[in-house]
N, C-alpha and C positions, 0 to 999 in steps of 0.2 A: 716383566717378561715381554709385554708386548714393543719396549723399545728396543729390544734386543727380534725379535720376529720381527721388525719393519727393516730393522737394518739389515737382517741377510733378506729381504725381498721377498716377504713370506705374509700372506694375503689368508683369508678363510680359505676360501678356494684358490687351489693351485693345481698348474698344469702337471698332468705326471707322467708326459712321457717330450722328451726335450732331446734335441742334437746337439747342445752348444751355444750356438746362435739363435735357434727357434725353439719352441714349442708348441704343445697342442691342447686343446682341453674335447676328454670325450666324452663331458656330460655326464659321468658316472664316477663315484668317487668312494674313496678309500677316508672314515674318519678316521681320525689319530686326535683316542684319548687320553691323557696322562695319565699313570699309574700314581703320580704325585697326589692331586685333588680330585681325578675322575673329569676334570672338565675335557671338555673337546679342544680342541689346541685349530684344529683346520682340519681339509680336506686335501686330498690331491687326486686327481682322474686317471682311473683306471686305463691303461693300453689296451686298446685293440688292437685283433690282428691286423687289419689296416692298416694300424698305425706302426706296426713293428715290421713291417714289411718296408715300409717306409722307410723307419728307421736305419735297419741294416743298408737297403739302399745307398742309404746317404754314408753312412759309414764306412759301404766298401769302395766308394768314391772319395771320401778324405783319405783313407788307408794307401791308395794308390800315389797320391802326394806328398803323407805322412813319412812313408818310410823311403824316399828320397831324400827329407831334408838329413843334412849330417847331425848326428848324433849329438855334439855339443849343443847343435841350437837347439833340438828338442827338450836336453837338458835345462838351457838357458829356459826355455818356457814356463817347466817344472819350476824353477828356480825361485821367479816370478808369482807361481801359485804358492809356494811355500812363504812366500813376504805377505804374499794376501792374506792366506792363513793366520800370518803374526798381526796382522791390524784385525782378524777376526774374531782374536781367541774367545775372548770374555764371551763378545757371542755365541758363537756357535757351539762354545762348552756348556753354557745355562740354556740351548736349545737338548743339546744329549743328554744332562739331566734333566731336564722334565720330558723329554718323550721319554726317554727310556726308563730313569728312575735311580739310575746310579749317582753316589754321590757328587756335588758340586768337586769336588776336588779331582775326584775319577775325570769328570767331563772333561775338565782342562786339560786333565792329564790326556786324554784319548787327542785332544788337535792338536796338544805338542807331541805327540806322536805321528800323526800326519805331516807336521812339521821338520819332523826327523829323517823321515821316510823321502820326503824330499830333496832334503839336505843329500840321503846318501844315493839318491838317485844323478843329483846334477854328478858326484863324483865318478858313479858307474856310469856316466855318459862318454866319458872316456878311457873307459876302460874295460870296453865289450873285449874283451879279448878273443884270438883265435889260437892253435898251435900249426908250429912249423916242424915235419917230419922228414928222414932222410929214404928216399928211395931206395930200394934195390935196384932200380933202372937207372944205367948210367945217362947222364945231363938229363935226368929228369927230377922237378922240382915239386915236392908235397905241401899242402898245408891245409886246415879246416878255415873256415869263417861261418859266420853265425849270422842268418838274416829272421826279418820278422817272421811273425805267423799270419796276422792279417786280424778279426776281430776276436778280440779276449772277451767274454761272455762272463760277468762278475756276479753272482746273488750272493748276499750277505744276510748273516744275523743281527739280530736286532737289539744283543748285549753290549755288540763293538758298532754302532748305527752306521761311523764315519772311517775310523781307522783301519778295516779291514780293507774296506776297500781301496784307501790310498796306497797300502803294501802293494796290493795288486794294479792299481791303476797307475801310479808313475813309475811303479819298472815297466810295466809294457810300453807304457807312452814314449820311455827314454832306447825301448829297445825297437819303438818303428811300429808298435802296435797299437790299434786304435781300442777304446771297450764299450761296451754297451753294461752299463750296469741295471741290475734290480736291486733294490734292499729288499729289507722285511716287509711285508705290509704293518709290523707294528709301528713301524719307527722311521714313516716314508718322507715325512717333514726333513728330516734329515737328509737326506739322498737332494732333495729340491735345493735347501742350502747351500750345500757343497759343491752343487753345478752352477747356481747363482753366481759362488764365489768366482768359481771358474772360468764362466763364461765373460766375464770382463777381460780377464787375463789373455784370452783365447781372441778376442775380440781385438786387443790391443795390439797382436801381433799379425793380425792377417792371416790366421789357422783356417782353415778349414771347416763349416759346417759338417759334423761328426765324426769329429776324433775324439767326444767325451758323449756320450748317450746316456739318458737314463729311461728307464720302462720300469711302471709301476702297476702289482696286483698281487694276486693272490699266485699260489702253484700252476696254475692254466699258463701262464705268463711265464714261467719259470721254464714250462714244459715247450713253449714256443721256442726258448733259447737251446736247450738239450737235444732237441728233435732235428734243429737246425745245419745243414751243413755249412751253411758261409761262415758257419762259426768253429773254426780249429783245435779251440780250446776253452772250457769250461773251470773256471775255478767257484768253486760250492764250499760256503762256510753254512755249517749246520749241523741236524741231529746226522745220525750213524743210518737212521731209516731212508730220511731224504739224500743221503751220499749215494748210499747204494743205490736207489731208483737211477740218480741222473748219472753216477758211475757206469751202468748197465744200456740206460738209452747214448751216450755218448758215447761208447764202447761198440756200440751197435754199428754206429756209421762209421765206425776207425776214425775218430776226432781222440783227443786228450781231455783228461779232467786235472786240475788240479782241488785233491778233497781233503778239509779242514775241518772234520767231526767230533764227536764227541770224544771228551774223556772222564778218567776214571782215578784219579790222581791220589797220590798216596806221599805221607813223608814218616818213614824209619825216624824213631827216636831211639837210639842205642844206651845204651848205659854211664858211657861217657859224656854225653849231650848238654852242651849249654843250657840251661833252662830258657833264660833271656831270650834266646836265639828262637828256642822251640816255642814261645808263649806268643813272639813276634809272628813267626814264620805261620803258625798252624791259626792264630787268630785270625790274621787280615785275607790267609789261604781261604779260611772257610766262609766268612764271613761276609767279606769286600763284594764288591758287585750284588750284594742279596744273595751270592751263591752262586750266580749264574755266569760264569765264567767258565769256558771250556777248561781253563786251570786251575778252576778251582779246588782246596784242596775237599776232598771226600773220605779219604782214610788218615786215620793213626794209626801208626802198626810200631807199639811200643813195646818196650823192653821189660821183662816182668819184673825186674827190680825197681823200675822209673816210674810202673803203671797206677800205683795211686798217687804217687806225686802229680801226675801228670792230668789226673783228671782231676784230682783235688784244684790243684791254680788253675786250671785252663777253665770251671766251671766255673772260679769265682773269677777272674775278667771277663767272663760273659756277661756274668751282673752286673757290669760296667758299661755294657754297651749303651748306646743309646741310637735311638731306633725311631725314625720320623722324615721329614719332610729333607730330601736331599740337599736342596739349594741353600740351606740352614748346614755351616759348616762345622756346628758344633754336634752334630748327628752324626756317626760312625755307619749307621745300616739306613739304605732307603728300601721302597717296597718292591717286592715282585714286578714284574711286567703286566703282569694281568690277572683275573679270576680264575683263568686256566690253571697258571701257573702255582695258583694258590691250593685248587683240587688236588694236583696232581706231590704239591708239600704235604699237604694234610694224609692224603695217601700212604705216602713214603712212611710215616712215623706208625702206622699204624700194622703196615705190615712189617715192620723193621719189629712190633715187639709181637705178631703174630707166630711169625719166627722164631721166636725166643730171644729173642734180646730186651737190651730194658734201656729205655730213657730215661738220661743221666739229666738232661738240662733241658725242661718241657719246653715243648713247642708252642704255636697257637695262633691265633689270628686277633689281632689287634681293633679293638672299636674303641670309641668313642671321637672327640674332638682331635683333628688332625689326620685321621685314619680312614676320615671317609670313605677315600677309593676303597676299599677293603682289600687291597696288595697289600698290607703292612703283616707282616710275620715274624714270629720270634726266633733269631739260631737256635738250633738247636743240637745234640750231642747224647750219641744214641751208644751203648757196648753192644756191640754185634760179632757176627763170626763173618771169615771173608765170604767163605762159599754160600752165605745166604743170597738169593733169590735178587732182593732188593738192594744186596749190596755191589751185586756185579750191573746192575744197572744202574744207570747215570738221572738221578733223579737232581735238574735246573734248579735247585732251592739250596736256604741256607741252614741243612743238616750235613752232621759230620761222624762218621761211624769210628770207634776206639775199639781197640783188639792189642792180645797181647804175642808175643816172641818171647823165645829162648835163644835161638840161635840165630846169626846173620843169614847164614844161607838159607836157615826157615823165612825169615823175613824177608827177604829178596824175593822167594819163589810167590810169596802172599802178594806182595807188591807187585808182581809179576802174571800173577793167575786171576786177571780180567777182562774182559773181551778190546778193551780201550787199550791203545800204549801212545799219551799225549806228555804228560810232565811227570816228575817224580822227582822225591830228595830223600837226604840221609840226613839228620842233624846228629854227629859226629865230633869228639877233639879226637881220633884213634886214625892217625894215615892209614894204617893197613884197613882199616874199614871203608874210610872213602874211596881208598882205590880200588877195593875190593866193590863194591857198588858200581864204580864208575865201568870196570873191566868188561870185557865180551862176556862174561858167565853172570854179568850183574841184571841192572835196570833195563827190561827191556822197550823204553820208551824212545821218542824222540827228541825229549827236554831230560837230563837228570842233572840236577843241582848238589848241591854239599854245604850248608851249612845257612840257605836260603829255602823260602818256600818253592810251592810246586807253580803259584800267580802270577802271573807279569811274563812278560819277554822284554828282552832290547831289540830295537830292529835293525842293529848289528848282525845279528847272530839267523840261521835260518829258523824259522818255525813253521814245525808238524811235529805228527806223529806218526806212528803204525798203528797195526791190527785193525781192528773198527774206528781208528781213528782216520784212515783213509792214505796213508803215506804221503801226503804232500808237503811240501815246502813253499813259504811264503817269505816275503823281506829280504835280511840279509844273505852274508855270504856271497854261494854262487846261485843262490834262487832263481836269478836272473834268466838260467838257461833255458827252464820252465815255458819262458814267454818268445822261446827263440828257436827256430830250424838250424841243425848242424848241416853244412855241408862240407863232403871234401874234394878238394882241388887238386889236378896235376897238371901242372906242364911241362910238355917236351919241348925242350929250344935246340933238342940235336937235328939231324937230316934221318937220321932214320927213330923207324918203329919196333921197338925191339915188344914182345909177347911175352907173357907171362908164360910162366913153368918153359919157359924155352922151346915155346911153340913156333916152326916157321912156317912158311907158302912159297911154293916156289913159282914163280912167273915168269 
């Protein structure tokens, strides 16, 4: 690990609050211990206001520069950070597995997704589009265009350390806007890499001292960015509690949020239903990440003729798992994030049969050799009913609640009646069922798949959700607009001024 930490420029102590080209160290620091061994990995130095003041400063001085250059060349920039990216990967993915704890193979997979995100950023650099509209006023000419906002304000979770935030950082970058990132305090090692990588690239082209910022701490820090007006626009990946805080204080001063919160994710197995499909889809749904995926899945909501097929094979591939040390690619599940995270597992199961339900596939907490950190947990697979307590809240771990249906439009409304609307699927061969799912009376989320789990995105496609999931969109599509002011245009190239509603003056 540690030639892989010298190589992205990552020291015991590290500075944690950076424009690009500088940095600072405020003598105060944030550890970051692996949930892998429990060791310490480093430090990085907490932001002061000071030093955030600083910060924006310098940022709303690049922004002023930033969004004059044309579009392509910022693209080109982008371009350049995604090649760096490709010489980094092996790094920076066995850096996101051991802070974070996700498996080695997840890691990689999270910087070629960065990578992606790049990719499809150089393409949207020319293709900001505008629309051209036809007047009611004769020789008068309409049309919109779309300018920056100025700084994008990014805090991220600490499941996605790096990926979320390049969703959000190279479309603003490509759309003329500068950002000041925070990550998690779990997982702040990460955040220092990713600008390391960066800042060469930024270097190499004569950018500007802060068009990429990062600020590191706890919520005080977060609250800095929220409170903030030079900041237009807040995007907040996180629980449904912290959205709605910095939804409310950024709503306060008439700024924007874009919020990426919790979900509550469910996949329909109907009667018709591939097994193959459903054992794939709901395994790696529950499982992957230790659980901790905002898509992860959370429900079975099965078909009562399928329901003890279904818990029959899905218990016995659980005994299959294997459960340990991430960076080790023959392990399917790595640990929790923390001891918190572990509390608050242990919890879940216990009020899930408080409730009346019964634990189908015991849970528990793992010791001995290899387990040290004490993050290692067993999935686990609980029969509960939807409307329990604990099932409508989104408990970070890897249990998975199973319930049965009769009919689709029961199972749709089940799927449907949880404070969260982020992903959902049908595992389905019946067209009239998937389309039925897919239709306006169906899923009301803002992912719903068919014949795939509720996990993963492309970054193709936009992602969010609703309800307490916060309605935002991140990545593809047209997300883009998100990080952009509409404006619209007319010009008159006649001699006169003609008035609306056929108002005149006479002089």
């Amino acid at each position: 690990m540690q030639k892989f930490l010298k190589k992205l420029g990552l020291k015991k102590d590290n500075a944690g609050t950076s424009t690009g080209l500088k940095s600072s160290d405020s003598g105060k620091y944030i550890e970051s211990y692996s949930p892998v061994d429990g060791k310490l990995i480093g430090r990085v130095s907490v932001t002061t206001a000071k030093e955030y003041k600083k910060v924006i400063k310098t940022a709303k001085k690049a922004f002023s520069t930033w969004r004059t250059m044309p579009a392509p060349h910022r693209g080109e920039i982008v371009r350049q950070y995604g090649n760096a990216l490709r010489e980094n990967k092996e790094a920076l993915g066995q850096l996101v597995s051991y802070e974070m704890g996700k498996s080695l193979q997840e890691g990689y997979g999270e910087v070629q997704e960065m990578i992606d995100i790049c990719d499809f950023a150089v393409g949207l650099s020319r293709q900001l589009y505008g629309l051209t509209m036809h007047s009611e006023r004769p020789s008068h000419r309409m049309y919109e265009q779309w300018h920056p906002l100025g700084i994008v304000g990014i805090i991220s979770a600490f499941n996605f350390p790096v990926a979320v935030w390049s969703w959000n950082s190279m479309i603003a970058l490509v759309c003329g806007d500068v950002s000041v990132w925070k990550a998690s305090e779990k997982t702040p090692l990460c955040s220092v890499a990713c600008q390391n990588i960066l800042h060469k690239v930024l270097k190499d082209n004569n950018v500007p001292e802060g068009v990429s910022c990062i600020i590191n701490g706890d919520y005080k820090v977060g609250e800095m960015m929220s409170t903030d007006k030079n900041i237009p626009l807040v995007s907040a990946t996180g629980s449904t509690r912290m959205g709605k805080i910095v939804g409310a204080t950024v709503a306060a001063r008439m700024g924007h949020t874009l919020l990426e919160l919790g979900g509550n994710n469910a996949i329909i197995i109907t009667e018709s239903a591939d097994m193959n499909l459903v054992l794939t889809g709901a395994l790696f749904g529950a499982v992957g990440t230790c659980g901790q995926r905002c898509t992860s899945t959370r429900r079975l909501i099965v078909h009562e003729s399928r329901y003890n097929e279904v818990k029959t094979k899905l218990a016995k591939a659980y005994g299959q798992l294997r459960i340990g040390n991430p960076l080790d690619e023959k392990n399917h599940v790595g640990p929790l994030i923390d001891k918190d995270s572990v509390k608050g597992y242990l919890a879940a199961l216990k009020a899930v049969e408080k409730e009346g339900g019964k634990v189908l596939v015991e849970g528990g907490v793992l010791k001995g050799k290899g387990y040290e950190s004490g993050c290692y947990v067993k999935p686990a697979i609980a029969e509960a009913k939807n409307n329990f307590k604990i099932v409508q809240h989104e408990t970070f771990a890897p249990i998975v609640y199973i319930m049965k249906y009769k009919t689709l439009d029961e199972a749709i409304a089940m799927q449907n009646d949880v404070p969260q609307g982020l992903s959902s699927a049908i595992m389905t061969t019946n067209l009239r069922e998937a389309e039925l799912f897919l239709a306006a009376g169906g899923s009301d989320c803002g992912i719903a798949n068919v014949n795939i789990g509720t996990s993963g995105a492309e970054i193709g496609g936009a992602f969010g959700g609703e309800k307490d999931t916060g309605g935002g969109r991140e990545s593809g599509s047209d997300s883009w607009k998100a990080y952009m002011r509409r404006q619209t245009n007319t010009i008159n190239y006649s001699t006169e001024l003609p008035l609306a509603q056929g108002i005149k003056f006479d002089f």
